[in-house]
C-alpha positions as a Markdown table, in Angstrom:
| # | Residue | x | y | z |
|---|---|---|---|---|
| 1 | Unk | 140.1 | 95.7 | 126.0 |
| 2 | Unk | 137.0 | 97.7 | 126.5 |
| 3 | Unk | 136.8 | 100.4 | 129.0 |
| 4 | Unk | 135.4 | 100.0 | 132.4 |
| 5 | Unk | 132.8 | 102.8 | 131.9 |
| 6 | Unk | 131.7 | 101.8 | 128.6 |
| 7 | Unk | 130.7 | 98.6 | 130.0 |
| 8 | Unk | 128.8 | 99.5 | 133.0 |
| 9 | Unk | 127.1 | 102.0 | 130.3 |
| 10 | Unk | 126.5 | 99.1 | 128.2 |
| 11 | Unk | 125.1 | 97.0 | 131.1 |
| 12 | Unk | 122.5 | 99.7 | 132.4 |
| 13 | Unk | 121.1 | 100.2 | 128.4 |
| 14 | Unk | 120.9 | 96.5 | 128.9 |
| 15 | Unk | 119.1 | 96.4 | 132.5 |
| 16 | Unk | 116.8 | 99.0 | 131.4 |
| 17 | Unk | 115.9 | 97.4 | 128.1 |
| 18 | Unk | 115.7 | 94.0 | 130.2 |
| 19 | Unk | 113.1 | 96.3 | 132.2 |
| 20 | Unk | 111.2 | 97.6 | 129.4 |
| 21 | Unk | 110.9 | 94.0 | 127.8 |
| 22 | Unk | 109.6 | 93.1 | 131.7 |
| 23 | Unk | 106.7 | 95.2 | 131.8 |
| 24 | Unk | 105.5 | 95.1 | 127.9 |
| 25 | Unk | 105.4 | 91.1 | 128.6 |
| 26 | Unk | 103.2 | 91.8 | 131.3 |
| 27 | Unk | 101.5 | 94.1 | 129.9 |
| 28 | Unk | 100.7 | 92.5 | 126.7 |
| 29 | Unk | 100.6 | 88.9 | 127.8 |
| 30 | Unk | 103.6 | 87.3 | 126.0 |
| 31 | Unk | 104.9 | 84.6 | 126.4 |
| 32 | Unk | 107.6 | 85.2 | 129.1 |
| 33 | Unk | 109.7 | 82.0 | 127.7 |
| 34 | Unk | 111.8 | 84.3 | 125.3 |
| 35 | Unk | 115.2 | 82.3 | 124.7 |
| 36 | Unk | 118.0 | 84.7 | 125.8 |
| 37 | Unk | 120.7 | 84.9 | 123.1 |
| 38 | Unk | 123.8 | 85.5 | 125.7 |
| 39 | Unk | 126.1 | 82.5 | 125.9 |
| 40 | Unk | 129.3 | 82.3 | 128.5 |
| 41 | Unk | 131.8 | 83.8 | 126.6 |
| 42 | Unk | 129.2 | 87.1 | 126.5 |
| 43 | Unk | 130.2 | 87.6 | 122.4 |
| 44 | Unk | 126.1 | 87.8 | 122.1 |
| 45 | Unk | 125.6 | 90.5 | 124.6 |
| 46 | Unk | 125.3 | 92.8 | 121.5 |
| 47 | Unk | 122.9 | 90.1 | 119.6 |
| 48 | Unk | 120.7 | 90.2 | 123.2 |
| 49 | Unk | 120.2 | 94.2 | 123.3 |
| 50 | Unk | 119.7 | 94.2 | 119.4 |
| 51 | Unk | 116.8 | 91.5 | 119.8 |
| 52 | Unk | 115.2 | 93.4 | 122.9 |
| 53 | Unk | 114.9 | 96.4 | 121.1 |
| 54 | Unk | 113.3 | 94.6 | 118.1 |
| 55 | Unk | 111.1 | 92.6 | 120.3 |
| 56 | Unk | 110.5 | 96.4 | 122.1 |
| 57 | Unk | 109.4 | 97.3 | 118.1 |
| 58 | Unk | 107.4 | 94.8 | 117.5 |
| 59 | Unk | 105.3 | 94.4 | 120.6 |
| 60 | Unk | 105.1 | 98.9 | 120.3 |
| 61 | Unk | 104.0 | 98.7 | 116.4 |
| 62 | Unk | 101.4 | 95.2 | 116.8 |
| 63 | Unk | 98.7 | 97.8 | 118.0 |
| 64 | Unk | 98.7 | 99.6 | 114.4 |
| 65 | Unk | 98.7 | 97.0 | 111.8 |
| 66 | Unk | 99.2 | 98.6 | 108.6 |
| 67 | Unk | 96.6 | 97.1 | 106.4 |
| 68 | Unk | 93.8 | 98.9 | 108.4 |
| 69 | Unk | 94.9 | 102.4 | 108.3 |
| 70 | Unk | 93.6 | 104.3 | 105.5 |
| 71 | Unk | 93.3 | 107.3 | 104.3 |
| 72 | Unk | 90.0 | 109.0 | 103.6 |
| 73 | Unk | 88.5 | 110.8 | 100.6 |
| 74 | Unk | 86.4 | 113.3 | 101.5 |
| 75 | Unk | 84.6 | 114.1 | 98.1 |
| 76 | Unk | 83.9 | 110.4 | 97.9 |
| 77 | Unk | 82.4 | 109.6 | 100.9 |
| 78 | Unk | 80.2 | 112.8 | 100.5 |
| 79 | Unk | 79.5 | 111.4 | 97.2 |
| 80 | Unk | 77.6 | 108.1 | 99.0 |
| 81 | Unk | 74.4 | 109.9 | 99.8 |
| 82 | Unk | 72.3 | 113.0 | 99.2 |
| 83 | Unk | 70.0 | 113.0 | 102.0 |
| 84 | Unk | 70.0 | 116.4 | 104.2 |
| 85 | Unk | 70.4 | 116.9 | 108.1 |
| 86 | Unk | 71.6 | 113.2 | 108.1 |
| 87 | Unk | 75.2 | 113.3 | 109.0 |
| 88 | Unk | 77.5 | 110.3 | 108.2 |
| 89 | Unk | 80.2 | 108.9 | 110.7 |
| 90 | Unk | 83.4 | 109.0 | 108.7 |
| 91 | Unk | 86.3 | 109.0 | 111.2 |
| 92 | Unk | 87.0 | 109.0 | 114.9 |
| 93 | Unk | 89.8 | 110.4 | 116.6 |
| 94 | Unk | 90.3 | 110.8 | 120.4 |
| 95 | Unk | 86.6 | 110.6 | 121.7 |
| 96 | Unk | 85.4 | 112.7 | 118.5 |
| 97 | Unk | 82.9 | 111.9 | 115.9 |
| 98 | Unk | 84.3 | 113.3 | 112.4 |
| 99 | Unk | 80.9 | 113.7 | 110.3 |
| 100 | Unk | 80.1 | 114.3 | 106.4 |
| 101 | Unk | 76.2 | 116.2 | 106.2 |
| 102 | Unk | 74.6 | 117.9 | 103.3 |
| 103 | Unk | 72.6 | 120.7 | 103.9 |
| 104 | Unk | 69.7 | 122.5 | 102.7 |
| 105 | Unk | 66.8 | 124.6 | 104.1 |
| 106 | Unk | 66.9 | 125.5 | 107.7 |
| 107 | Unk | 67.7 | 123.1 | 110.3 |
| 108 | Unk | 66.1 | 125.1 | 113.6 |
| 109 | Unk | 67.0 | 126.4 | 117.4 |
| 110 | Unk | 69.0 | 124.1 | 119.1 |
| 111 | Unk | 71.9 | 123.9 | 121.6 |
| 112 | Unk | 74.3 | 121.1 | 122.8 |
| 113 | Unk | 74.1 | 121.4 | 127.0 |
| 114 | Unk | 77.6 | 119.6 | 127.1 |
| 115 | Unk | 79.3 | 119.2 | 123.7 |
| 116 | Unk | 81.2 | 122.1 | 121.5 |
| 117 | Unk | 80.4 | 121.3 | 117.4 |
| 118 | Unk | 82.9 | 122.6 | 114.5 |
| 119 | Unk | 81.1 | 123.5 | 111.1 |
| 120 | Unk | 83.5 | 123.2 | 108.3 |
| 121 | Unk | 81.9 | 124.3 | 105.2 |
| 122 | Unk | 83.6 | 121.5 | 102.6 |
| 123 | Unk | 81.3 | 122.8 | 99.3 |
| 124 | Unk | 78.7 | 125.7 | 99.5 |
| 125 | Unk | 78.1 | 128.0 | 101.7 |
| 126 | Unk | 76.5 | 128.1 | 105.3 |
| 127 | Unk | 74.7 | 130.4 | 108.0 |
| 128 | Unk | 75.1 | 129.6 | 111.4 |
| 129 | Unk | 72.1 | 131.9 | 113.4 |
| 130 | Unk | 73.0 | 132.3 | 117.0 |
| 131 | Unk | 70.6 | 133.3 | 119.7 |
| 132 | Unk | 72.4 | 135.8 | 121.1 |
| 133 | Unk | 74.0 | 137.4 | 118.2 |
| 134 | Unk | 72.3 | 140.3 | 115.7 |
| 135 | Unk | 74.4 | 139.0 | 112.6 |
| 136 | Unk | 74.6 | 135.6 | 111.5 |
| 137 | Unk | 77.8 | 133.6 | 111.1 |
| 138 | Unk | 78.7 | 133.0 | 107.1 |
| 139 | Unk | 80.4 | 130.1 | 106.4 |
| 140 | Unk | 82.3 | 129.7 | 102.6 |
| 141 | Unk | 84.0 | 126.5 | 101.8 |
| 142 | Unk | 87.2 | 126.0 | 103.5 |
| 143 | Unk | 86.0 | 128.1 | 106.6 |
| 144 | Unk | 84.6 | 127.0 | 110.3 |
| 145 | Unk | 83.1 | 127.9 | 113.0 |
| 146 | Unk | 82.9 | 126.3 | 116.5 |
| 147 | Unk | 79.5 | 126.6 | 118.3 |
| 148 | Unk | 80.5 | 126.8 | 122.1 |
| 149 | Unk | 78.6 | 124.1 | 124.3 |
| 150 | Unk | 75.1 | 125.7 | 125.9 |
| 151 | Unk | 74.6 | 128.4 | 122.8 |
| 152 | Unk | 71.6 | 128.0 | 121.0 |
| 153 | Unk | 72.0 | 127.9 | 117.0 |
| 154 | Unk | 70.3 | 127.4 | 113.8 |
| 155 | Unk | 72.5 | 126.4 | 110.8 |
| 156 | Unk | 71.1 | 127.0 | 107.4 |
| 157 | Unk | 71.8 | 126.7 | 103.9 |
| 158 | Unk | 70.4 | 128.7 | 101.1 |
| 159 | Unk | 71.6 | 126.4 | 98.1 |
| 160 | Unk | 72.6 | 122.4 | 98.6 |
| 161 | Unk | 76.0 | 122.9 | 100.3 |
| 162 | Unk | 78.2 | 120.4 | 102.5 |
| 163 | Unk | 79.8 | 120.3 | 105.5 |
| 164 | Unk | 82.3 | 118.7 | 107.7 |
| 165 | Unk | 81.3 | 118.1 | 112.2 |
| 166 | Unk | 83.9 | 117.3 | 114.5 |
| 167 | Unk | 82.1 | 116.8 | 117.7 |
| 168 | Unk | 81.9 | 113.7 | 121.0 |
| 169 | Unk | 80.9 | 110.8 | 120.3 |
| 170 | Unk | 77.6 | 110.5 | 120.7 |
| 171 | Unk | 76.5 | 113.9 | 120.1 |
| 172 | Unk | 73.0 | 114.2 | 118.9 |
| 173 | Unk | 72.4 | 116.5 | 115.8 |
| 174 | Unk | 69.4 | 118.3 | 117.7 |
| 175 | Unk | 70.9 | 118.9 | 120.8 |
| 176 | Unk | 68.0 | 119.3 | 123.5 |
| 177 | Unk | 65.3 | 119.3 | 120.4 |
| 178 | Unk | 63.6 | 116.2 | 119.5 |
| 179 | Unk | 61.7 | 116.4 | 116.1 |
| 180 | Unk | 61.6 | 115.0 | 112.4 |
| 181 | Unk | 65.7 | 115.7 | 111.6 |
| 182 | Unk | 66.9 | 114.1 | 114.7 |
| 183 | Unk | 69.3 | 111.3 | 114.5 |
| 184 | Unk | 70.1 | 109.1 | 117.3 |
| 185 | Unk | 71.8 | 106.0 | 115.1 |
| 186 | Unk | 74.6 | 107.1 | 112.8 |
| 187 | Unk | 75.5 | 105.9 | 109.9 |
| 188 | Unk | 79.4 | 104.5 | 109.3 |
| 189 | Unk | 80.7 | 105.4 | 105.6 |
C-alpha cells in the first residue's frame, strides 16, 4: 500500500504537469484531442505523467530543430570576399548583428547616435581614432574595443587586417555619415 502523502505528492506533480501540458497546447496550437493513457484500475497513472513530460519535451525542443543549428567558421567565411569597409552578416544573436569586414586604409569620422559597436581584431592589427582622445586605440588580433554610442571615431588599418562587429541590427557602418563606404543592405554569408 502506498502512503497517503506520497500520493497526494504524486497527484499535484500530476495536476501541475496536467497544467503545464494546458497552456503549451494553447500556446502552441496542438491538438487538444491527446488520448489520456489512465484506465480505471489507475496502473497507468505512471505511463500518464511519463507521456506529459515527453509531450512537455517535445513541444519545448520543436523550436530548435537540430539540422539548422550550425556552427560557424570564422576563417572561412572571411575567406568569401576581399572587399574592404563592406561588412558581412554572419550570425545574429539577441537583436545583434555579428559581422565579418576587412580593412584597409582609413575609414573616416563617424559616430553611432544610438548603437554601441565592438571591434574585435580577428587577423591584423587596428586603430580606432576617437575624437576626444590624444592617443589612438591599438587593436592586435584577439583584442576589442567597444565604441560607446554618440562618440565619434575613425577606425583604420595600416596593412589588410580583419575584424569581427557585434552591433543592433540594423546598424549602419557610417553612422550619421553618408558617403562612398556606406552600406545600407548587408550581405548574409
Amino acid at each position: 500500500m502506498v502512503p497517503t502523502t506520497d500520493i497526494r505528492a504524486f497527484l499535484t506533480e500530476l495536476n501541475f504537469l496536467n497544467f503545464i501540458l494546458n497552456e503549451l497546447v494553447a500556446y502552441r496550437s496542438i491538438d487538444a484531442n491527446i488520448t489520456k493513457l489512465v484506465d480505471n484500475t489507475g496502473n497507468t497513472i505512471t505511463k500518464y505523467v511519463r507521456n506529459l513530460q515527453n509531450i512537455k519535451l517535445n513541444i519545448m525542443s520543436s523550436d530548435y530543430p537540430q539540422t539548422t543549428l550550425k556552427k560557424v567558421n570564422v576563417a572561412e567565411k572571411s575567406s568569401l570576399f576581399t572587399a574592404t569597409w563592406t561588412p558581412k552578416i554572419v550570425g545574429e544573436l539577441n537583436g545583434q548583428h555579428v559581422k565579418l569586414a576587412k580593412l584597409h586604409g582609413e575609414f573616416g569620422w563617424h559616430a553611432h547616435a544610438n548603437e554601441d559597436e565592438m571591434f574585435l581584431v580577428i587577423q591584423g592589427q587596428v586603430e580606432i581614432q576617437l575624437r576626444n582622445n590624444i592617443e589612438p586605440i591599438l587593436l592586435n588580433e584577439g583584442e576589442f574595443f567597444i565604441v560607446p554610442k554618440g562618440v565619434e571615431h575613425n577606425p583604420r588599418a595600416k596593412e589588410l587586417c580583419t575584424i569581427m562587429l557585434f552591433e543592433p541590427c540594423g546598424t549602419i557602418n557610417t553612422g550619421n555619415e553618408r558617403n562612398d563606404k556606406t552600406q545600407l543592405e548587408l550581405e548574409k554569408i
